[in-house]
N, C-alpha and C positions, 0 to 999 in steps of 0.2 A: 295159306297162299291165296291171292284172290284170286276169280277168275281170269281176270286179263292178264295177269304176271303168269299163270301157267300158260296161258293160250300163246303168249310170248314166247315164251319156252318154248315149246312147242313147234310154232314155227320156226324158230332157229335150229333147233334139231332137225325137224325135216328138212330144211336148205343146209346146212352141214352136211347131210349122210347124202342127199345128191349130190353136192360135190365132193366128196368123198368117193364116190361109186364112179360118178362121171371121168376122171383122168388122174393120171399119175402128176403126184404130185412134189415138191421139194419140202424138204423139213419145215424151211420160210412161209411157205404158202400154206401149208396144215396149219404152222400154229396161229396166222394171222388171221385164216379165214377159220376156223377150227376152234380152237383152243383157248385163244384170248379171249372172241364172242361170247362162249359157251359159259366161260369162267366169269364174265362182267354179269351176264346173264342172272349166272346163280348168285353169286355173289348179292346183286338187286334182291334175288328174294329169297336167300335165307333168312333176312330180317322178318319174314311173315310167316317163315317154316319155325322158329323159335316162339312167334305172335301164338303160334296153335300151340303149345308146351303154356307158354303164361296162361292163357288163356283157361287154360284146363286144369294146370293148377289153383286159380280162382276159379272154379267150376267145382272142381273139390271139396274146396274149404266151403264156399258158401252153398251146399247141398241143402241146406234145411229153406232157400231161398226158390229154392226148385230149378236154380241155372244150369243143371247138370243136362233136365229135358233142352234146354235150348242152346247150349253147345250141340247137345246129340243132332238136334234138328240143322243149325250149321254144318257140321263133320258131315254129317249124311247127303246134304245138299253135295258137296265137294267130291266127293268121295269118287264118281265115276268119272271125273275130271281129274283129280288125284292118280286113281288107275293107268287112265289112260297115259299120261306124262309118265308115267312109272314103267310102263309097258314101251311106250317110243322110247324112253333112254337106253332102255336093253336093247333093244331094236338096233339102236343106233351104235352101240357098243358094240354088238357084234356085227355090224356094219365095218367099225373100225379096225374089228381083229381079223377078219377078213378083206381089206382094201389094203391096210395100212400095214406096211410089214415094218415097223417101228416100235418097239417093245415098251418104250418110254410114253408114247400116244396110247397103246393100248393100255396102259395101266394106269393112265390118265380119265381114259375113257370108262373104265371098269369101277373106279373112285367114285366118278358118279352117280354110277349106278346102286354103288352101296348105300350112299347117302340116301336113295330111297328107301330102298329093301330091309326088310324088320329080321333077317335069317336065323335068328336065335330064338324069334316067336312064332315061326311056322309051327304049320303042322305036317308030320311028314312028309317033309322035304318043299312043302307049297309056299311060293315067295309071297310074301306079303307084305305091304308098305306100312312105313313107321306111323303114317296117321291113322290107319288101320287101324294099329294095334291100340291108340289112342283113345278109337273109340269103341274098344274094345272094356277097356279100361273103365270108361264112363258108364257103357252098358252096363258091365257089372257091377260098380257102385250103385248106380240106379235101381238093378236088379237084388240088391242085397247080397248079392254075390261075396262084393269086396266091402269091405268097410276102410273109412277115411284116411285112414293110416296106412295101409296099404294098398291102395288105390295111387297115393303119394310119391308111395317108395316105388312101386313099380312106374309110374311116370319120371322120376328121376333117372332111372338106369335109360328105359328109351330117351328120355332127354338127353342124357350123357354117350348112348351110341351116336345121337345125332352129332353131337359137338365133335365126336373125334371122329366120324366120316366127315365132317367140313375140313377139317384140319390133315385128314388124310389128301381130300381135294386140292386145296392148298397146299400142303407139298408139294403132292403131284405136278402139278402148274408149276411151282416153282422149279422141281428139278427141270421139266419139259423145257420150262424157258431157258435154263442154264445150258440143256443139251441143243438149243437152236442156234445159242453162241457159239457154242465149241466146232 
C-alpha cells in the first residue's frame, strides 16, 4: 500500500469512529457515512495490498538478483505505517461494537480488521499483520532460513488468507447493505 492510500485510510477511520462515538444513529446514516466510505476506501487499496504478494513473489524467484534486500528495505520502510492502520482499525472496530448495537455493522466492522491480522502466524496469541508476516518470510529466505520453494508456498497461503478476508469484507457489505433495505 502506498503511503498516501494508507494515510487515507486512516483518516476516514478516524472521522468514522467520531461519528460513530458522537450520536445515535439510523441504520441509513451508518451505512452512508460508515460503511460505504470505508468499503470504497478499501476497496482503492486492496489493489496495492495484492501489489505487496506480486511483488514478493518476484522477490522470491529472482533472489540470486539480490531483490529480496530491497523488497526487505521497502516492507520495512512501511511497516510502522502498516502498524499503525492495523492498530486504528481495531480501534475502530471496537469503537463500533461498543457505539453500535447492530450485529450486522459489527461483524462488518470486525471483517476488516481480519483482513489485516496474520492470527494463524502469531506468536502466543500476539496479533500481527499479514505484511508482517511477509516480511518475515523474505527475512528468512534472505537469512537461509527458508529456501525458495518454501518461502513460495508459505507466501501463497498468506496470499490466499488475504483473498478470503477480502471476500469475507465483501459479504459482509453486501449483506450490511441488504439489512439497510429491509
Amino acid at each position: 500500500m502506498t503511503m498516501e492510500a494508507i494515510k487515507i485510510l486512516l483518516d476516514l477511520v478516524d472521522s468514522i469512529t467520531n461519528f460513530i462515538q458522537r450520536r445515535k444513529q439510523t441504520k441509513k446514516d451508518l451505512f452512508d457515512n460508515f460503511a460505504e466510505p470505508l468499503y470504497k476506501e478499501l476497496d482503492a487499496l486492496i489493489d496495492d495490498y495484492f501489489l505487496l504478494f506480486k511483488n514478493a513473489h518476484k522477490s522470491i524467484d529472482d533472489t540470486a538478483k539480490n531483490d529480496v534486500s530491497m523488497h526487505l528495505v521497502e516492507l520495512k520502510e512501511s511497516r510502522e505505517t502498516l502498524w499503525r492502520a492495523r492498530r486504528k482499525v481495531e480501534a475502530f472496530a471496537q469503537a463500533v461494537e461498543e457505539n453500535v448495537k447492530d450485529e450486522k455493522f459489527v461483524s462488518f466492522a470486525h471483517q476488516i480488521v481480519r483482513l489485516f491480522q496474520a492470527p494463524d502466524h502469531a506468536d502466543a496469541g500476539k496479533k500481527m499483520s499479514k505484511s508482517i508476516v511477509v516480511l518475515g518470510l523474505l527475512e528468512s529466505l534472505e537469512s537461509g532460513v527458508l529456501d525458495k520453494n518454501s518461502a513460495q508456498e508459505k507466501l501463497k497461503v498468506i496470499e490466499s488468507e488475504v483473498k478470503a478476508s477480502w471476500i469475507a469484507v465483501s459479504q459482509s457489505y453486501a449483506n450490511l447493505k441488504l439489512h439497510i433495505l429491509s
